[in-house]
C-alpha positions as CSV (number, residue, x, y, z in Angstrom):
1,X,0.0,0.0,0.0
2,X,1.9,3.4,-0.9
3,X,2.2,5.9,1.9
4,X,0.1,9.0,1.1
5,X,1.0,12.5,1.5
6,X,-1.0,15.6,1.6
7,X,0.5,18.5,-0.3
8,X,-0.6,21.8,0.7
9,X,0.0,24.7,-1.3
10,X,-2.0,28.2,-2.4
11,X,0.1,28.1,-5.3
12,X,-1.7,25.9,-7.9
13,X,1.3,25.1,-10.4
14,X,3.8,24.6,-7.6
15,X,1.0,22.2,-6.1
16,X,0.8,20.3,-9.2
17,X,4.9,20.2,-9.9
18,X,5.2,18.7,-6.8
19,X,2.2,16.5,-7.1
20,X,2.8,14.8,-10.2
21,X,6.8,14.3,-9.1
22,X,5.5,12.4,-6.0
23,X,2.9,9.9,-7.8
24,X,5.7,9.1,-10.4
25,X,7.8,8.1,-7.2
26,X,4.8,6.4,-6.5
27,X,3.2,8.0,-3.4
28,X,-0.7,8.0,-3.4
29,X,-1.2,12.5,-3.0
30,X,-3.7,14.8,-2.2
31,X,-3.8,18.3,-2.4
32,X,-5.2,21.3,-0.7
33,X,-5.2,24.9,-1.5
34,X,-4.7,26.7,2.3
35,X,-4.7,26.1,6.0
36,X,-8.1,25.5,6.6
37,X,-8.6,22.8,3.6
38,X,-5.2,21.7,4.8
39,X,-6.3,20.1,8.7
40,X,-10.0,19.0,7.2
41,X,-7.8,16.8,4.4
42,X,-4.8,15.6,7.4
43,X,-7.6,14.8,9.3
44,X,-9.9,12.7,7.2
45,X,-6.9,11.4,5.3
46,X,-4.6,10.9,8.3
47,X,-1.7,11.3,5.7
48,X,2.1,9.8,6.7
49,X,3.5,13.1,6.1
50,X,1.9,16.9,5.1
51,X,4.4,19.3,2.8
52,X,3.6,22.5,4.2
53,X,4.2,26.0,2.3
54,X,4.4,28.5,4.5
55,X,2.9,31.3,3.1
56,X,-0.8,31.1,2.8
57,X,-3.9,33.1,3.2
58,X,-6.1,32.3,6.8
59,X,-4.0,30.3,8.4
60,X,-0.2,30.7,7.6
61,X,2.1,26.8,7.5
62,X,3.4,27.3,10.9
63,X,0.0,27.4,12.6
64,X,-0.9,24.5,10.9
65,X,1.9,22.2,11.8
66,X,0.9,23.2,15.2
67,X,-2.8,22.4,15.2
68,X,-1.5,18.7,13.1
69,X,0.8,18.2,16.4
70,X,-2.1,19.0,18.5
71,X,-4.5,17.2,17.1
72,X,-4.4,13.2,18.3
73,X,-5.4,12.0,14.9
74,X,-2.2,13.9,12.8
75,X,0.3,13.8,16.1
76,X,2.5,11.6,14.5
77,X,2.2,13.1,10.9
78,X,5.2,13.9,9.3
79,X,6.0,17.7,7.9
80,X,8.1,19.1,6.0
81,X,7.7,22.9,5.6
82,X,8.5,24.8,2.1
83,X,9.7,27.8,2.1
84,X,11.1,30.7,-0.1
85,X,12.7,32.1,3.0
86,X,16.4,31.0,3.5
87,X,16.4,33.2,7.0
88,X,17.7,30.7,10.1
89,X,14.7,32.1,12.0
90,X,12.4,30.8,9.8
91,X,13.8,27.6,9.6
92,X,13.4,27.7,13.6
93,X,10.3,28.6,13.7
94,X,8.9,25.8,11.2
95,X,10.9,23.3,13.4
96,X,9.4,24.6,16.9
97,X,5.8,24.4,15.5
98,X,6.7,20.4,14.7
99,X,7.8,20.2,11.4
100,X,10.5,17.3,10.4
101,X,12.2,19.1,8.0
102,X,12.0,21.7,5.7
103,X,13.0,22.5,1.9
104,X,13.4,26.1,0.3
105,X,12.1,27.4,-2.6
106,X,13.2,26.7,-5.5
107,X,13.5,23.1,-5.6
108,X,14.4,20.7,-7.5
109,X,12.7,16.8,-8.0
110,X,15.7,15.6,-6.8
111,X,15.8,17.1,-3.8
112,X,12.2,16.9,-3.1
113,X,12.4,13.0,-3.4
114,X,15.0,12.7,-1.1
115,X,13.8,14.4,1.3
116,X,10.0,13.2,1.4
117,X,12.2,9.5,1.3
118,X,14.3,10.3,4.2
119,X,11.6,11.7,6.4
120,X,9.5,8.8,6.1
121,X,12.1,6.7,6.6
122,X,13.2,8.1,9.9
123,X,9.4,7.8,11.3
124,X,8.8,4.3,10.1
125,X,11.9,3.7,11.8
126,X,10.8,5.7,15.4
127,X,7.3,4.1,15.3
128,X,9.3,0.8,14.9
129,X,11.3,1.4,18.3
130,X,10.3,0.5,21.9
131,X,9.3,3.8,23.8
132,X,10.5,2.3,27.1
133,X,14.3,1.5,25.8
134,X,14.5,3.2,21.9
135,X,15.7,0.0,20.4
136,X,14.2,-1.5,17.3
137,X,11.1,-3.0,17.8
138,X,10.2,-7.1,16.3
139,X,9.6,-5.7,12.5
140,X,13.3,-4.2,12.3
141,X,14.4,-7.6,14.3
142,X,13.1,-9.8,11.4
143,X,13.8,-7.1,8.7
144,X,17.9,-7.6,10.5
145,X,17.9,-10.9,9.9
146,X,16.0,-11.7,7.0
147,X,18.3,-9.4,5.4
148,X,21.3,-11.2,6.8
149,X,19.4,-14.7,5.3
150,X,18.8,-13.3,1.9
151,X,22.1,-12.0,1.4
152,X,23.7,-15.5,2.5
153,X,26.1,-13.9,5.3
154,X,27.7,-15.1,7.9
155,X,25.5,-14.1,11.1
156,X,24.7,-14.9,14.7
157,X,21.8,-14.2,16.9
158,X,21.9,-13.6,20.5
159,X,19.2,-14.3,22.7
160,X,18.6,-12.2,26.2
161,X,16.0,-13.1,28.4
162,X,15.6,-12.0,32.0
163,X,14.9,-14.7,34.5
164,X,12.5,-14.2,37.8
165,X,11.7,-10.8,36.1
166,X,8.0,-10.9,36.9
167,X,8.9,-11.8,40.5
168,X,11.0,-8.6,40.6
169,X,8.3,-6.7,38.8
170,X,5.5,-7.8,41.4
171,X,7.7,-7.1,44.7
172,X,9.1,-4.1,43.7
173,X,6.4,-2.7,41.4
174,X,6.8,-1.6,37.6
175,X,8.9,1.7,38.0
176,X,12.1,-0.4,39.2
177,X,10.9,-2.9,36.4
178,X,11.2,-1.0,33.9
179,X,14.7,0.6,35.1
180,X,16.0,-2.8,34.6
181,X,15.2,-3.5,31.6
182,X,16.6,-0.1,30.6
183,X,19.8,-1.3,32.3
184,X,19.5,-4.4,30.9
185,X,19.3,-2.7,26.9
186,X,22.3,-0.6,28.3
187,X,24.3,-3.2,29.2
188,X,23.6,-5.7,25.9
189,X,24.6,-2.4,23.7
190,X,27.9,-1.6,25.4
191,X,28.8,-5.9,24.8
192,X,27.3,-5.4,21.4
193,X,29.7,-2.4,20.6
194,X,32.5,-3.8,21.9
195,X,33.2,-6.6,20.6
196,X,31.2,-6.6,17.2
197,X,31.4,-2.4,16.9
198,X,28.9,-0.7,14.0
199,X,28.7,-4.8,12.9
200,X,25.9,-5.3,15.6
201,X,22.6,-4.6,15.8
202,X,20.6,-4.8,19.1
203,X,16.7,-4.8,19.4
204,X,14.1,-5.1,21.8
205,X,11.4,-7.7,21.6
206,X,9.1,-6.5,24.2
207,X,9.0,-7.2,28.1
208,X,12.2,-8.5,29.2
209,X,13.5,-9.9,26.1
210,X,16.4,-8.7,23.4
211,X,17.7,-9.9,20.2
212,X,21.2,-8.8,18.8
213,X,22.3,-9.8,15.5
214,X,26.1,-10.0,15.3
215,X,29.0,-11.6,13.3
216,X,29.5,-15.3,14.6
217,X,33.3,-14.5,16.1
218,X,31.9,-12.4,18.2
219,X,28.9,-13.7,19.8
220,X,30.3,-15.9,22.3
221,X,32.0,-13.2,23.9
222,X,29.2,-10.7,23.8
223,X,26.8,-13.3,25.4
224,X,29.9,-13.8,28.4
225,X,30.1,-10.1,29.3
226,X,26.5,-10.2,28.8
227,X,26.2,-12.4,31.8
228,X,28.9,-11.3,33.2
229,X,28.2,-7.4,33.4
230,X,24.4,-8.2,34.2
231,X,25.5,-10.6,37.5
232,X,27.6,-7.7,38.7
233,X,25.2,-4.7,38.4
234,X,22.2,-6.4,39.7
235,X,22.7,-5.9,43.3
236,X,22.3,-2.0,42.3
237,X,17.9,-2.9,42.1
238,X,17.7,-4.9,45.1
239,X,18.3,-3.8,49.1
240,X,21.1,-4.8,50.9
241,X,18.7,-7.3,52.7
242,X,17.6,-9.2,49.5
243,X,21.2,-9.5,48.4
244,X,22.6,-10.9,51.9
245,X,19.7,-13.9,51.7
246,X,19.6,-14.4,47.8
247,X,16.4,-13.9,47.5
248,X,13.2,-12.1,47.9
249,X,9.3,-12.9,49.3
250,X,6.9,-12.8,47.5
251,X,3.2,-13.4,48.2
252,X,1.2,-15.6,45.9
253,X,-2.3,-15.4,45.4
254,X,-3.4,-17.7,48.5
255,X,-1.8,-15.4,50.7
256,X,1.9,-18.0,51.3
257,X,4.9,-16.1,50.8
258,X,7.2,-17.9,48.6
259,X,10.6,-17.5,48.0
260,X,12.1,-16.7,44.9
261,X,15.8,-16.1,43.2
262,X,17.0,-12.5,42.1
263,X,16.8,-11.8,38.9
264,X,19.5,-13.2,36.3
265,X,19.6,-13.2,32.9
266,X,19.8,-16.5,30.0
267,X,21.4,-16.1,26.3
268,X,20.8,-18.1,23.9
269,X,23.0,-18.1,21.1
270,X,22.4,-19.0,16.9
271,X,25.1,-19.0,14.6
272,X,25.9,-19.7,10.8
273,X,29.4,-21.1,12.2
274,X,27.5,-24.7,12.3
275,X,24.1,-24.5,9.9
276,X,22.8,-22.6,7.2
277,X,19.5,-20.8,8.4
278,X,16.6,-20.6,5.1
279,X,14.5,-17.9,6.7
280,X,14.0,-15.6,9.3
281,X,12.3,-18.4,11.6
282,X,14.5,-21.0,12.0
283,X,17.5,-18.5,13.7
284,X,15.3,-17.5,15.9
285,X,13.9,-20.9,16.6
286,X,17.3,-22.4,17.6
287,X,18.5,-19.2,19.1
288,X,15.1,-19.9,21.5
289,X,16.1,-23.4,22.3
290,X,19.4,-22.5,23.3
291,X,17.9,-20.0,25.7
292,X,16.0,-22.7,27.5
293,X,19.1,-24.9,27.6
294,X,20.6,-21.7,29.1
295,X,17.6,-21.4,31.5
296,X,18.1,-24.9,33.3
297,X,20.8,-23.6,34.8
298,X,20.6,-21.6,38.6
299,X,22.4,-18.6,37.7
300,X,22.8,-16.4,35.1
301,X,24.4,-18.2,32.1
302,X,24.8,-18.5,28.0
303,X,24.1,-21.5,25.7
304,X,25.6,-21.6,22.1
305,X,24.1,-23.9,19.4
306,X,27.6,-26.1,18.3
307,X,25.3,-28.8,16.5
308,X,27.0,-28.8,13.0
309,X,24.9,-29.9,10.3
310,X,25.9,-30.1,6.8
């Protein structure tokens, strides 16, 4: 389905050059002639991005981004202003009232492609991230490694999973919760960059699981200081009391206080080094298993699929 964008423009001509340079590209477009036309269209339409001019009868571009950021339906609209002004406080201005980006007049197709491209891009890419840790979302996850499949390169996928998370989460409610799983992203980044560098690529799954893709040398080692890292900041979420007994109560649902481990973490790990993954599924799939494998074990630890098959 194409992505549509809503051109708005009192200029007829420069609405129509642009229009018909965006549905050769192959965007579905709309147009509409001033402000007012402009957030009746964004808001029937819901368009994935609004190219604004700025100078237009009733209700000039900059009020209109702001009323499109205001409004819950057009929020996450993308804008990108044009303007004949090549003054820095106009360019300000357009970028305080919400727009994306902005292009000045006169412009070329090429220009005007690349930037309607690039916008989109970088908002299919936010909505795609998770709001509590910024990391890619599942999409980008399979987009990473279907990518790596397709392309027949060398890859390995690396598992996290917290362990006794929900324990945590109950007994010390969902604030603390959520501080360690940003730790958690924090510290599978920093193993990601060091060993694999700009190689990696580190996602976020949901809840208290993460997928890295990384080159096979390296994952091993990432999945170690992982663990390793993980064990020896985790004493910073409980109290001094929990660590001494290695362990925390928790009462169930019948009212009997159980008692349950601190938190660690299990990687599983997937790698080309010993098969040849056909799709997107079947990493993933082993990279699971080994993460149980890892699981079995009472502490934090890593598992690495070694099973060659030919």
């Amino acid at each position: 389905m194409p992505e549509t964008i809503l051109v708005v423009d009192d200029d007829p001509d420069i609405a129509r050059f642009v229009e018909v340079n965006l549905r050769s590209a192959g965007y579905d477009v709309s147009v509409a002639s001033d402000g007012e036309q402009a957030l009746e269209k964004a808001a029937a339409l819901r368009p994935d991005l609004v190219l604004l001019d700025v100078m237009m009868p009733r209700i000039d571009g900059f009020e209109v981004a702001q009323r499109l950021r205001r409004n819950p339906q057009t929020a996450s609209t993308s804008i990108i202003m044009l303007t004949a002004k090549a003054l820095s406080t106009d360019k300000v201005l357009g970028l305080t009232a919400g727009a994306d980006d902005y292009i000045i007049k006169p412009f070329d197709p090429i220009e005007l492609l690349a930037r309607v491209k690039g916008t989109l891009r970088r908002a299919k890419e936010m909505r795609n991230l998770s709001p509590l840790t910024g990391l890619p979302g599942n999409i980008r996850i399979q987009e990473e490694i279907e990518r790596n499949v397709r392309d027949d390169r060398p890859f390995a996928v690396v598992y996290s999973d917290l362990d006794n998370f929900k324990a945590y989460n109950d007994e010390k409610g969902f604030v603390r919760g959520d501080r360690l799983i940003q730790a958690t992203a924090r510290i599978i980044q920093d193993a990601v960059v060091e060993f694999a560098g700009t190689d990696g690529f580190v996602g976020h799954v949901g809840g208290d699981d993460f997928v890295a893709v990384v080159p096979p040398e390296s994952a091993e080692d990432i999945a170690k200081r992982i663990v390793e890292r993980f064990d020896g900041d985790i004493h910073e979420f409980y109290e001094r009391e929990d660590i001494k007994r290695g362990y925390i109560e928790v009462e169930d649902r019948k009212g009997v206080m159980q008692k349950l481990p601190l938190a660690g973490i299990s990687v599983g790990i997937a790698t080309t080094e010993v098969r040849r993954f056909e799709h997107y599924g079947e990493a993933v799939a082993v990279a699971t298993e080994m993460k149980q494998f890892a699981k079995r074990e009472p502490r934090s630890w890593y598992a690495i699929d070694r099973r060659k098959i030919d």
